[in-house]
C-alpha positions as CSV (number, residue, x, y, z in Angstrom):
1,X,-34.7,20.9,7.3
2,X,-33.4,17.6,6.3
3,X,-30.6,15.9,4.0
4,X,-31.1,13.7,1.9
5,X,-28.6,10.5,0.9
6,X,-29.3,7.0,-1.1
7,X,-27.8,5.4,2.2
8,X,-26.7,6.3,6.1
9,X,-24.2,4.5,7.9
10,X,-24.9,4.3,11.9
11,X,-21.6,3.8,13.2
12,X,-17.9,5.4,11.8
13,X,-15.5,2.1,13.0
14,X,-14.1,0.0,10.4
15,X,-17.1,-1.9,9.4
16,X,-19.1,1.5,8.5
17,X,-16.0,3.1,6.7
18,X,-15.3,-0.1,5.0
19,X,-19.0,-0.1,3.7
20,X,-18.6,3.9,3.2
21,X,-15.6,3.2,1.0
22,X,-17.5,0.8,-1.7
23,X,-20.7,2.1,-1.9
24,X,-19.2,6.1,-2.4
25,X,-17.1,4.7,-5.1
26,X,-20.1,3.0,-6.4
27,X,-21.4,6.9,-7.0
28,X,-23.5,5.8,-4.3
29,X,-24.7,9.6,-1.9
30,X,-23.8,7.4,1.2
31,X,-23.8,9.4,5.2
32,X,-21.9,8.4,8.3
33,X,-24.0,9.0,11.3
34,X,-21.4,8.5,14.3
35,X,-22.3,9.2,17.9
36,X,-18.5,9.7,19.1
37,X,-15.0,10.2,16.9
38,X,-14.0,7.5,14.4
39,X,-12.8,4.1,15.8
40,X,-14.0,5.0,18.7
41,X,-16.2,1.8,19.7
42,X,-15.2,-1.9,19.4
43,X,-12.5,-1.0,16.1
44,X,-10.3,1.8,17.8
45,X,-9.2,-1.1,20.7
46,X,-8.9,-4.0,18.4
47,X,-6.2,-6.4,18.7
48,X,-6.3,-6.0,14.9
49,X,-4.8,-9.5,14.0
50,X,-5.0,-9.6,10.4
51,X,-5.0,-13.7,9.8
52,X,-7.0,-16.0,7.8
53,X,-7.3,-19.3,10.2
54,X,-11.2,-19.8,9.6
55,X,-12.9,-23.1,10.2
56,X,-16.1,-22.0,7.5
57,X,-15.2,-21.7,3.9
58,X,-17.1,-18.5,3.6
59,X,-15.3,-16.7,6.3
60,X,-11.6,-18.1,5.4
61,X,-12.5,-16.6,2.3
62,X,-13.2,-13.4,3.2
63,X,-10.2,-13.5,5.3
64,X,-7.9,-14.1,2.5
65,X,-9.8,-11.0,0.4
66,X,-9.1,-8.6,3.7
67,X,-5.7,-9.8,4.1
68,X,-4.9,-8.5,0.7
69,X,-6.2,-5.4,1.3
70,X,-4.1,-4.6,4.1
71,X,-1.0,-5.4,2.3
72,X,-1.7,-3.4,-0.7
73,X,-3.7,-0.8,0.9
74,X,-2.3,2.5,-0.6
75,X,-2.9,0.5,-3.8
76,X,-6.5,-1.1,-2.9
77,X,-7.8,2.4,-0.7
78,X,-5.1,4.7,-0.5
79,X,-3.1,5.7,2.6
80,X,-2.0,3.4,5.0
81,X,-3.2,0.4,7.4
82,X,-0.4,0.0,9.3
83,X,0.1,-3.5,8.6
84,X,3.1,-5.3,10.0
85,X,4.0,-8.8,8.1
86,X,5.0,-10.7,11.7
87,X,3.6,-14.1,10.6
88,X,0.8,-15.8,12.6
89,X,1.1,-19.2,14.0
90,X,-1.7,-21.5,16.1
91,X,-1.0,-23.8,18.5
92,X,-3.0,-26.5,19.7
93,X,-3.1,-29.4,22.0
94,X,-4.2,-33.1,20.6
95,X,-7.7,-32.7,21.0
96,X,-7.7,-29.5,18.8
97,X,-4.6,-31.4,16.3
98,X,-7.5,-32.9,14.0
99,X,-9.3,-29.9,13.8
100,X,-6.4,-28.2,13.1
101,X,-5.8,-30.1,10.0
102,X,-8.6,-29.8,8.3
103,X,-9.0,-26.2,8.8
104,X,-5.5,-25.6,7.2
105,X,-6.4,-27.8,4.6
106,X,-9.8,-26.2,3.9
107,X,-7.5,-23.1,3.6
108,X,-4.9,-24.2,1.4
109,X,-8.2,-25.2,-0.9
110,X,-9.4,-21.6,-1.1
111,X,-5.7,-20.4,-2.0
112,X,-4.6,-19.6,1.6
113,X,-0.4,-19.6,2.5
114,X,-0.7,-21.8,5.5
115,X,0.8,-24.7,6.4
116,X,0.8,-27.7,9.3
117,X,4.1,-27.6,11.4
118,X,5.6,-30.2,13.7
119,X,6.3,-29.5,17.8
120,X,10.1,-29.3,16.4
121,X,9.0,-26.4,13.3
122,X,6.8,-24.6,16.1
123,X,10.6,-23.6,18.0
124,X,12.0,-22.5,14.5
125,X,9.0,-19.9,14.3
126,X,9.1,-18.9,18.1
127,X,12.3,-19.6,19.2
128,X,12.4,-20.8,22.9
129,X,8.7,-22.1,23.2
130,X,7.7,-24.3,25.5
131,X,5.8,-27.0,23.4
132,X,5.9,-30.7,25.2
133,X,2.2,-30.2,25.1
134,X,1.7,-29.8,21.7
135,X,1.4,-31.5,18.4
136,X,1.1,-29.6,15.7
137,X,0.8,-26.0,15.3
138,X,-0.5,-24.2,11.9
139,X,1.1,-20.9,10.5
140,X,0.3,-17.9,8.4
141,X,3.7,-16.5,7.1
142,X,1.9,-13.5,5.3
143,X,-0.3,-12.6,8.1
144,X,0.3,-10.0,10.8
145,X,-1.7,-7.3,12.4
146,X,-2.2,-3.6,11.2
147,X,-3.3,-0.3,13.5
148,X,-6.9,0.1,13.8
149,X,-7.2,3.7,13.9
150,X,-5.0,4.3,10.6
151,X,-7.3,1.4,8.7
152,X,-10.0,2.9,9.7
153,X,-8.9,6.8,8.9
154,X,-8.0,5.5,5.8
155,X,-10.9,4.0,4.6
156,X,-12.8,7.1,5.4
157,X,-10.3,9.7,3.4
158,X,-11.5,7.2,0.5
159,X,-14.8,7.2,1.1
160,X,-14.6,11.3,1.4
161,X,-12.8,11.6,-1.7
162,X,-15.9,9.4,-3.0
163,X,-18.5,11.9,-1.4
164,X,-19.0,10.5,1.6
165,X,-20.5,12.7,3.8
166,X,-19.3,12.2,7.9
167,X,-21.6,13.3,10.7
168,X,-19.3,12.8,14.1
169,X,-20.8,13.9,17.5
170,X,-23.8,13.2,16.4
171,X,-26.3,10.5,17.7
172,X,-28.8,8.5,16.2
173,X,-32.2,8.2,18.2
174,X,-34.4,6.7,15.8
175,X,-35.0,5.0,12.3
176,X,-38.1,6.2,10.1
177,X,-40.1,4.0,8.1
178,X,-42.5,5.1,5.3
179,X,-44.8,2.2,5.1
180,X,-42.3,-1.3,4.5
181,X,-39.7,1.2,3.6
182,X,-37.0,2.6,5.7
183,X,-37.2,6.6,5.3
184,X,-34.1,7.9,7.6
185,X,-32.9,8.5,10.8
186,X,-33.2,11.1,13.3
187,X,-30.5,12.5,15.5
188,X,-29.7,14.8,18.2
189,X,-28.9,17.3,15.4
190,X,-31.9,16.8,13.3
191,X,-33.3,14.0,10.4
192,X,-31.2,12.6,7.8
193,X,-33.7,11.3,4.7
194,X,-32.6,7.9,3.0
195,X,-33.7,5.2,1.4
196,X,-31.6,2.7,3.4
197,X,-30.0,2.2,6.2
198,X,-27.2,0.1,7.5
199,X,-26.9,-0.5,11.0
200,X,-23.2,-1.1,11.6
201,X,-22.9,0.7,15.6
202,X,-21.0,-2.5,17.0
203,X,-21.9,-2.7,20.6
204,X,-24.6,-0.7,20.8
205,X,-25.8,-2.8,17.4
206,X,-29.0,-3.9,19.5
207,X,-29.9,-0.7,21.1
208,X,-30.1,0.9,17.3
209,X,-32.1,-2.5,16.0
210,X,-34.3,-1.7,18.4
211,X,-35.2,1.5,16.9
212,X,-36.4,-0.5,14.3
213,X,-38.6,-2.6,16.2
214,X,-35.7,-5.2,16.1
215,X,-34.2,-7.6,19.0
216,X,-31.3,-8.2,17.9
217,X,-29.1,-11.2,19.9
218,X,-26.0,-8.8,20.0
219,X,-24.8,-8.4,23.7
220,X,-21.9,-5.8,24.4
221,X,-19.4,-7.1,26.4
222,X,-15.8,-6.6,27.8
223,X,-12.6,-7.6,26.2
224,X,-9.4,-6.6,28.4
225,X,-6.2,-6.7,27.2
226,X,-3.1,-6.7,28.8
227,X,0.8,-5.0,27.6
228,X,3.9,-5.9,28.8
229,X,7.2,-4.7,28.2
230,X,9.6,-7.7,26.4
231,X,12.7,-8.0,28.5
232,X,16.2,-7.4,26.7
233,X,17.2,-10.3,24.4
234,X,13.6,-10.9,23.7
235,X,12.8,-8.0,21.3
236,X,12.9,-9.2,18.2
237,X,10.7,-10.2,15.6
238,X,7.3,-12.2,16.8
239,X,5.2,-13.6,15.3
240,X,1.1,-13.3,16.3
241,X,0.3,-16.0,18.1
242,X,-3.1,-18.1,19.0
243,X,-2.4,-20.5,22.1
244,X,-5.1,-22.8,22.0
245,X,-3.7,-24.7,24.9
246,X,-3.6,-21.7,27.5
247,X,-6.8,-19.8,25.8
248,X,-5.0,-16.8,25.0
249,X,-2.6,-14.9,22.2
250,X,-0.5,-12.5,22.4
251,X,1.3,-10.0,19.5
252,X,3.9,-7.6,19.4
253,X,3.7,-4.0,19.4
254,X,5.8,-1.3,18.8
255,X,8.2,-0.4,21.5
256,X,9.0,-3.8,22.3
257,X,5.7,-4.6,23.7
258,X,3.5,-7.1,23.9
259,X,-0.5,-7.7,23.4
260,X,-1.9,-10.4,25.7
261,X,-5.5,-11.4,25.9
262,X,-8.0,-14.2,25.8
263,X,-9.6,-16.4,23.1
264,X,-12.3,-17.8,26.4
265,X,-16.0,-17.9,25.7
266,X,-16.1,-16.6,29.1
267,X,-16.0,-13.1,27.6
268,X,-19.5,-13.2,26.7
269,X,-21.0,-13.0,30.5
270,X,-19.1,-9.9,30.9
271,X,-21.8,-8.1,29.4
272,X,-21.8,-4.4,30.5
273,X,-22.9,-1.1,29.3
274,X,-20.9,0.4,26.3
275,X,-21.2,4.0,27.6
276,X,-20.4,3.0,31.1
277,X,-17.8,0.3,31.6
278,X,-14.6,-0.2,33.2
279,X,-11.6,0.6,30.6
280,X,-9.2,-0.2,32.6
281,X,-8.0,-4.1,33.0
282,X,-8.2,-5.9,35.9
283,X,-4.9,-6.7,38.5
284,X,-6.3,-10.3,38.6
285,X,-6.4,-10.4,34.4
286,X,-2.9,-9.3,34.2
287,X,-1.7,-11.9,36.6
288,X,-3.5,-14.3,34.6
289,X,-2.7,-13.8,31.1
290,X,0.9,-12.9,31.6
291,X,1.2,-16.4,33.2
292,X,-0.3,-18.0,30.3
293,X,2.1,-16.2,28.0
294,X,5.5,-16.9,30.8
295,X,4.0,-20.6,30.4
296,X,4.3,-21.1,26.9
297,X,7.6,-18.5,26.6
298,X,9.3,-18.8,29.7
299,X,11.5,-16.3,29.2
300,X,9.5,-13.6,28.8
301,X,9.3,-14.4,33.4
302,X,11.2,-11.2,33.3
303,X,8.3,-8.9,31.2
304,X,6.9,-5.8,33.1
305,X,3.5,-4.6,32.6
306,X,3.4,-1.7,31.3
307,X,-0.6,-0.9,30.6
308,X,-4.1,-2.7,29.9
309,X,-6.6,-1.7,28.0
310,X,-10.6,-2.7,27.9
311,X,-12.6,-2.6,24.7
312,X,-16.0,-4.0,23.9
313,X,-16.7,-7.0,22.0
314,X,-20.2,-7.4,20.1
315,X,-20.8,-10.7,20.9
316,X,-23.7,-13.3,19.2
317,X,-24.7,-16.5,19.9
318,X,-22.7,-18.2,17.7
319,X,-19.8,-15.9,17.5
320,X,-20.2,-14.7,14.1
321,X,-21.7,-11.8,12.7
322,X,-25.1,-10.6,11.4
323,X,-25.2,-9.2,8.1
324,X,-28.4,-8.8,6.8
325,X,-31.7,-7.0,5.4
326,X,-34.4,-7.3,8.1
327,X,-37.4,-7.1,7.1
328,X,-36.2,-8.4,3.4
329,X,-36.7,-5.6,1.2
330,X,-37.1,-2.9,3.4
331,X,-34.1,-1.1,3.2
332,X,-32.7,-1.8,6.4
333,X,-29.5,-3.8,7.1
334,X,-27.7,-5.3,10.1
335,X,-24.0,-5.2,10.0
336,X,-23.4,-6.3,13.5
337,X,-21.8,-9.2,15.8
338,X,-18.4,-9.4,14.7
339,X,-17.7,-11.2,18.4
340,X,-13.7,-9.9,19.2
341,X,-12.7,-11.5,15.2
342,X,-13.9,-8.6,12.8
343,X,-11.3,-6.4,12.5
344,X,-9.4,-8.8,9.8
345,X,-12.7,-9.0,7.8
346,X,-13.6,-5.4,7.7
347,X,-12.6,-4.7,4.3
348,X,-15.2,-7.7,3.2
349,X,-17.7,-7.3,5.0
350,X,-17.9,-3.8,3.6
351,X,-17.4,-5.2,0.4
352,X,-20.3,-7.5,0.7
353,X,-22.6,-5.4,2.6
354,X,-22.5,-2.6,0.1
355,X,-23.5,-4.9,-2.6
356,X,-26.5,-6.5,-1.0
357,X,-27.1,-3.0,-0.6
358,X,-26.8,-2.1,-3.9
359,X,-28.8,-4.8,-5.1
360,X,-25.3,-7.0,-6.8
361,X,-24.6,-10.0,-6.7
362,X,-22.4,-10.4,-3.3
363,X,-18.7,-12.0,-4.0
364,X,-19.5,-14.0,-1.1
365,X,-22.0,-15.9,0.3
366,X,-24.3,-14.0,2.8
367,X,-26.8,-16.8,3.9
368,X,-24.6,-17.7,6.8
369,X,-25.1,-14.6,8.5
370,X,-28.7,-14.1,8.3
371,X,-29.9,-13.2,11.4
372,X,-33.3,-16.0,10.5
373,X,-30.2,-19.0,11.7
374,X,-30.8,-18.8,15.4
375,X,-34.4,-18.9,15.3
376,X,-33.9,-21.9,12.3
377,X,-31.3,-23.9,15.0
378,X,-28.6,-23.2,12.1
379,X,-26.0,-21.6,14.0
380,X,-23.1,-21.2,12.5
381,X,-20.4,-23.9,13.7
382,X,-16.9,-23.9,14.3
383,X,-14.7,-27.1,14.3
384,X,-12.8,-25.7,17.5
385,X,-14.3,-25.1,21.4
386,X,-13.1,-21.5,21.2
387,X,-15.8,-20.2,18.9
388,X,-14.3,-16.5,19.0
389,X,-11.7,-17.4,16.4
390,X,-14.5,-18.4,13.9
């Protein structure tokens, strides 16, 4: 026999607690159908950078709504995010310096704390950085990262105390339509009845579209990151940073590590299996990003790997996510493509997705993220080559 729900959830990372979290409190009967543990996909390996350097209005926006969640989450969800204040700065090399500027000043318009520095200000922020080869730089003083499985676990002790029913271990092999209208989902357990469903399963986004007759452009691909131990007299505060110049950024961690990965469209040919890919990094990635990082702060020469990590990105097109009802009015919604830069925006885009759910009007513009843009040639557009950081 099956259960019945207003909505089901396919997927239990951030993006389908998030959504969980405001529809339940919404007195919404909402189900999360999740095929492994929560955070297990894309969110539970997330860099988790929390900033708000956006080159789209909408999307710096949003940024600025997350980022307030994660400081006041007890407040805003209850529990805790995790959320360490260590400042964010960007770095970029004169080709990028115009570009720069009018991002930070599209920020400052929509009430962001941001603020252009000079090559001299950059050393004041991180001390000892190598920056001949720069001209300005942009920081985030309120900005930090948070930890991506206590975000996560938070938002979905909220959404429980809401109702929120959660089905982990448990796959989804199909979405039922009655007529136009979506009618539920099957799983390896048995069917789940609702009256809408919200596709928000990260990497393996297309593979449940295509249960609803959808081809999604959603490719899973790997993201490695490497860690390194800081050496002694290099273990204080750091900020997060964004290293246009070398491709890369790297954050601290507790224990006196550090985070290093890429900000390369390269990424996206890395396209692999989400149930079968390496998770390890790679000798060659290590060598590579750790030089990028020695280049720009030479004395971290001395740092010794310690680990590296592979996660998946969901990776579009354009970079940028799909959020979506497809067909229009039939119930079923696309939540996927967040492209290695979702993490930060998780608590609006479940914000926004369960209003268009719910029928509200959204506090932030959706059209940008229809999934109708690619075939239209409206891609979304970044003013920077590295379209990953939005």
């Amino acid at each position: 026999m099956s259960e019945t729900f207003d909505v089901v959830l396919v997927g239990g990372g951030i993006m389908g607690c998030a959504t969980a979290f405001e529809l339940s409190r919404r007195g919404v009967k909402v189900a999360v159908v999740e095929k492994g543990a929560l955070a297990s996909g894309s969110t539970g390996k997330s860099s988790a950078i929390v900033r708000q350097h956006y080159s789209n209005e909408v999307t710096a926006r949003m940024a600025r709504w997350g980022l307030d969640v994660f400081r006041h989450f007890d407040e805003r969800v209850g529990g805790e995010s995790g959320f360490v204040n260590a400042g964010f700065l960007v770095l970029v090399p004169a080709e990028d310096a115009e570009g720069l500027r009018e991002n930070v000043a599209l920020q400052q318009g929509v009430g962001i704390d941001t603020r252009i520095l000079s090559p001299e200000e950059i050393r004041d922020v991180l001390p000892g950085a190598a920056a001949s080869d720069l001209v300005a730089a942009a920081y985030e003083p309120g900005a930090g990262y948070a930890d991506p499985h206590m975000t996560t676990s938070g938002l979905a002790a909220a959404a429980r105390r809401h109702g929120t029913r959660f089905f982990l271990n448990r796959e989804v092999t199909g979405i039922r339509f009655a007529g136009d209208r979506v009618a539920g989902v099957d799983t390896d357990a048995g069917p789940i009845d609702a009256g809408a469903v919200v596709n928000c399963a990260g990497p393996w986004g297309a593979r449940v579209a295509a249960m609803a007759g959808l081809d999604v452009p959603v490719s899973s691909c790997r993201a490695q990151v490497a860690v390194f131990g800081r050496p002694e007299g290099q273990r204080g505060p750091h900020p997060v940073v964004l290293d246009f110049a070398h491709a890369s950024y790297f954050r601290p961690e507790t224990g006196d590590l550090m985070l290093v990965g890429l900000i390369d469209p390269s990424e996206a040919e890395d396209v692999v299996d989400p149930d079968d890919y390496p998770e390890h990094t790679d000798e060659d990635f290590d060598v590579e990003v750790g030089g990028r990082w020695v280049e720009r702060c030479p004395a971290m020469e001395s740092a010794v790997r310690r680990r590296g990590y592979a996660g998946l990105y969901a990776i579009t097109p354009d970079w940028h996510p799909i959020i979506d009802e497809v067909p229009a009015g039939s119930g079923h919604f696309l939540c996927n493509g967040f492209s290695g830069h979702g993490f930060k925006l998780g608590p609006a885009v479940g914000l926004l997705t369960a209003e268009l759910v719910s029928g509200e009007t959204p506090s932030f513009d959706a059209r940008m993220f229809r999934l109708a843009r690619y075939e239209e040639g409206d891609p979304v557009r970044g003013r920077y080559e590295y379209s990953i950081t939005g």
